[in-house]
MMTF fields as JSON, N, C-alpha, C and O atoms, coordinates in Angstrom:
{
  "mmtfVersion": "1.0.0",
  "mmtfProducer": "UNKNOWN",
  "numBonds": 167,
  "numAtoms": 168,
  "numGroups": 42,
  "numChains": 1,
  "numModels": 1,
  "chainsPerModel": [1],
  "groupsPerChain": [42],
  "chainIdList": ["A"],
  "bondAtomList": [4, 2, 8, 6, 12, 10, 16, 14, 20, 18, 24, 22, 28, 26, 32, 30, 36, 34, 40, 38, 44, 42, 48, 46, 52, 50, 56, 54, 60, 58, 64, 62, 68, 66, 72, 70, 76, 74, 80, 78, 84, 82, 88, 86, 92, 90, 96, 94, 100, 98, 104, 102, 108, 106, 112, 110, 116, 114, 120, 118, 124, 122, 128, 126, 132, 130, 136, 134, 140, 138, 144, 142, 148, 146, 152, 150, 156, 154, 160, 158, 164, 162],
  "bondOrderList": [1, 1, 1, 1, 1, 1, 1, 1, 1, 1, 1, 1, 1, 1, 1, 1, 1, 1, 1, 1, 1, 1, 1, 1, 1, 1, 1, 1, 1, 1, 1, 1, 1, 1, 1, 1, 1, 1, 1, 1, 1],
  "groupList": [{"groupName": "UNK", "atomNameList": ["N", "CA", "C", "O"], "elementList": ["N", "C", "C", "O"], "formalChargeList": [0, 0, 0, 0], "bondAtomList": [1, 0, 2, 1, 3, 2], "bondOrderList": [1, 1, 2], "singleLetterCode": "X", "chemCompType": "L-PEPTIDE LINKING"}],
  "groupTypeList": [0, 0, 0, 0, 0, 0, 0, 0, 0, 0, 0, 0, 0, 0, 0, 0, 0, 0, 0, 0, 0, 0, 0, 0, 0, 0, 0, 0, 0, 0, 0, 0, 0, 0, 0, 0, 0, 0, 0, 0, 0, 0],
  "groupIdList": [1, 2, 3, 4, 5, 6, 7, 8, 9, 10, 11, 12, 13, 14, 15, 16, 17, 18, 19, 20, 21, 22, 23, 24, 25, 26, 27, 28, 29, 30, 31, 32, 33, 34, 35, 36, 37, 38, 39, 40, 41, 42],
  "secStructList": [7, 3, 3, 3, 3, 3, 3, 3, 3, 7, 7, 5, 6, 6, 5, 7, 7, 3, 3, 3, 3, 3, 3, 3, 3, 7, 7, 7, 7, 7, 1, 1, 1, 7, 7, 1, 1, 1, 7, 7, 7, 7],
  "xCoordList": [25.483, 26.342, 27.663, 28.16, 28.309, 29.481, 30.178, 29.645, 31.472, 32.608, 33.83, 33.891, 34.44, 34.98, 35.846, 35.477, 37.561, 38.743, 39.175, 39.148, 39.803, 40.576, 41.623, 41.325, 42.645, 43.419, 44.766, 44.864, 45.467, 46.534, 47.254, 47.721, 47.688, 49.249, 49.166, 48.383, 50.385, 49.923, 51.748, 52.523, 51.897, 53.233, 52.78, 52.206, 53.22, 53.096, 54.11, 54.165, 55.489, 56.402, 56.618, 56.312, 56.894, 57.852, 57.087, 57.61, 55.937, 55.306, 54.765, 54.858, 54.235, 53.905, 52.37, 52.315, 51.208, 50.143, 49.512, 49.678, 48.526, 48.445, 47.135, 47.017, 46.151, 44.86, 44.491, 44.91, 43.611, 42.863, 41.406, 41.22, 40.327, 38.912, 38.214, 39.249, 37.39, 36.689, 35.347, 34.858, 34.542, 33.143, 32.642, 33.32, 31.019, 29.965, 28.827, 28.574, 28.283, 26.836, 25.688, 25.756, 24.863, 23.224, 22.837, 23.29, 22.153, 20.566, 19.714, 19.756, 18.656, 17.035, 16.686, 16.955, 15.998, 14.557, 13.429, 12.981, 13.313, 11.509, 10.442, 10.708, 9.275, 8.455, 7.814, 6.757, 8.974, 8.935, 9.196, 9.118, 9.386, 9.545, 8.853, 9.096, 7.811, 7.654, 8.354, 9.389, 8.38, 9.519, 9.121, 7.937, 10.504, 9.861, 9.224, 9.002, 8.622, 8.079, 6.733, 5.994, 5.886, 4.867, 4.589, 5.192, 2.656, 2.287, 1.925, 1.402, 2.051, 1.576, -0.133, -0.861, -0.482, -2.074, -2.51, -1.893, -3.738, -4.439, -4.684, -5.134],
  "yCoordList": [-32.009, -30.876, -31.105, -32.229, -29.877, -30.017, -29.344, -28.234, -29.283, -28.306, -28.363, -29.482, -27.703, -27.43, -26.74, -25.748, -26.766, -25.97, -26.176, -27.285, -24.893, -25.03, -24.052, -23.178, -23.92, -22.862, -23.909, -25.077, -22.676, -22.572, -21.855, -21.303, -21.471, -20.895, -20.291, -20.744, -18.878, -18.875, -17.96, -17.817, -17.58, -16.771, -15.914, -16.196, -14.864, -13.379, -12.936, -12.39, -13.128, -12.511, -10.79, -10.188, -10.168, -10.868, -11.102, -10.795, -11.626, -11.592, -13.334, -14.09, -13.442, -14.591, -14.601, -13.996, -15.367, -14.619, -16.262, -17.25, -16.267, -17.738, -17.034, -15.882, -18.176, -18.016, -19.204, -20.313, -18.899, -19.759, -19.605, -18.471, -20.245, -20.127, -21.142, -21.586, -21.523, -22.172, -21.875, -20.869, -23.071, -22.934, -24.171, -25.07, -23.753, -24.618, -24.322, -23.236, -25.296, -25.732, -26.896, -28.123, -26.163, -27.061, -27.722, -27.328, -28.657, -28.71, -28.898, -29.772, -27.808, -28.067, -28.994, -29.047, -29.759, -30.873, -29.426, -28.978, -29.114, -28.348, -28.878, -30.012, -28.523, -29.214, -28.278, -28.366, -27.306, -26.705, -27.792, -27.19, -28.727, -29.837, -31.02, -31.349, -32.113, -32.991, -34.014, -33.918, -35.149, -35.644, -36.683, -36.718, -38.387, -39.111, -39.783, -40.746, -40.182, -41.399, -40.928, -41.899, -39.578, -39.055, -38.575, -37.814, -39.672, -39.675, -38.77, -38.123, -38.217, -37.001, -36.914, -37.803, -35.588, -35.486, -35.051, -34.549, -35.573, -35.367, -33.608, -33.138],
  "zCoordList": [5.281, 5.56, 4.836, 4.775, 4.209, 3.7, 3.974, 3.992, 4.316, 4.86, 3.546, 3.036, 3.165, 2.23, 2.432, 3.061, 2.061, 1.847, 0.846, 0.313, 0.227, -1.023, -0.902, -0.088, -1.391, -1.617, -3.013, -3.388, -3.294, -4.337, -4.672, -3.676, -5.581, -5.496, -7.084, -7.919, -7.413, -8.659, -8.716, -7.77, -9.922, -10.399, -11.632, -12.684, -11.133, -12.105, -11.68, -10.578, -12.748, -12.204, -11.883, -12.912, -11.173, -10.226, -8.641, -7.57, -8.792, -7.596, -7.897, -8.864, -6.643, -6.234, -5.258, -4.188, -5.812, -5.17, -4.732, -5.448, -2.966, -3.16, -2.442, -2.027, -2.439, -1.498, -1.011, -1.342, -0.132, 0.498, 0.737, 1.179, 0.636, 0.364, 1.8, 2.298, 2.394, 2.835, 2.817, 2.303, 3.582, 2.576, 3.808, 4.305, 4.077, 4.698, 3.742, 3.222, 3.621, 3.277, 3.728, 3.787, 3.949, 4.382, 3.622, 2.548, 3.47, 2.464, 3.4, 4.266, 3.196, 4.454, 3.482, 2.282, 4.258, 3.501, 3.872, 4.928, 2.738, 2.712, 2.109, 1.708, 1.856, 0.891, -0.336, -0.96, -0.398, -1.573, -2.767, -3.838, -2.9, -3.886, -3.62, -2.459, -4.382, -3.873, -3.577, -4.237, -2.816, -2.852, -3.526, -3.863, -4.083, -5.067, -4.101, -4.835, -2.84, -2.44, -2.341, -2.5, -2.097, -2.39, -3.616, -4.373, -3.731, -5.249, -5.427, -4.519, -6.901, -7.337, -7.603, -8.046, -7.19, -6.624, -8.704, -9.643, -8.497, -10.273, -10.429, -11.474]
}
């Protein structure tokens, strides 16, 4: 799992513009992929 913030700051005069972003992410284990410790079938 990853949790994530970012934000920053910027200048266009005559204004001043800033943001902020956050962010989650998963990874499922599926078996849409093999994995490396299972051998590959002929």
């Amino acid at each position: 799992m990853l949790v994530d913030i970012n934000g920053g700051w910027g200048e266009n005069f005559p204004y001043k513009s800033y943001f902020l972003t956050a962010g989650i992410s998963y990874r499922m284990i599926t078996k849409f992929r093999p994995s490396a410790q299972e051998p590959k079938k002929p």
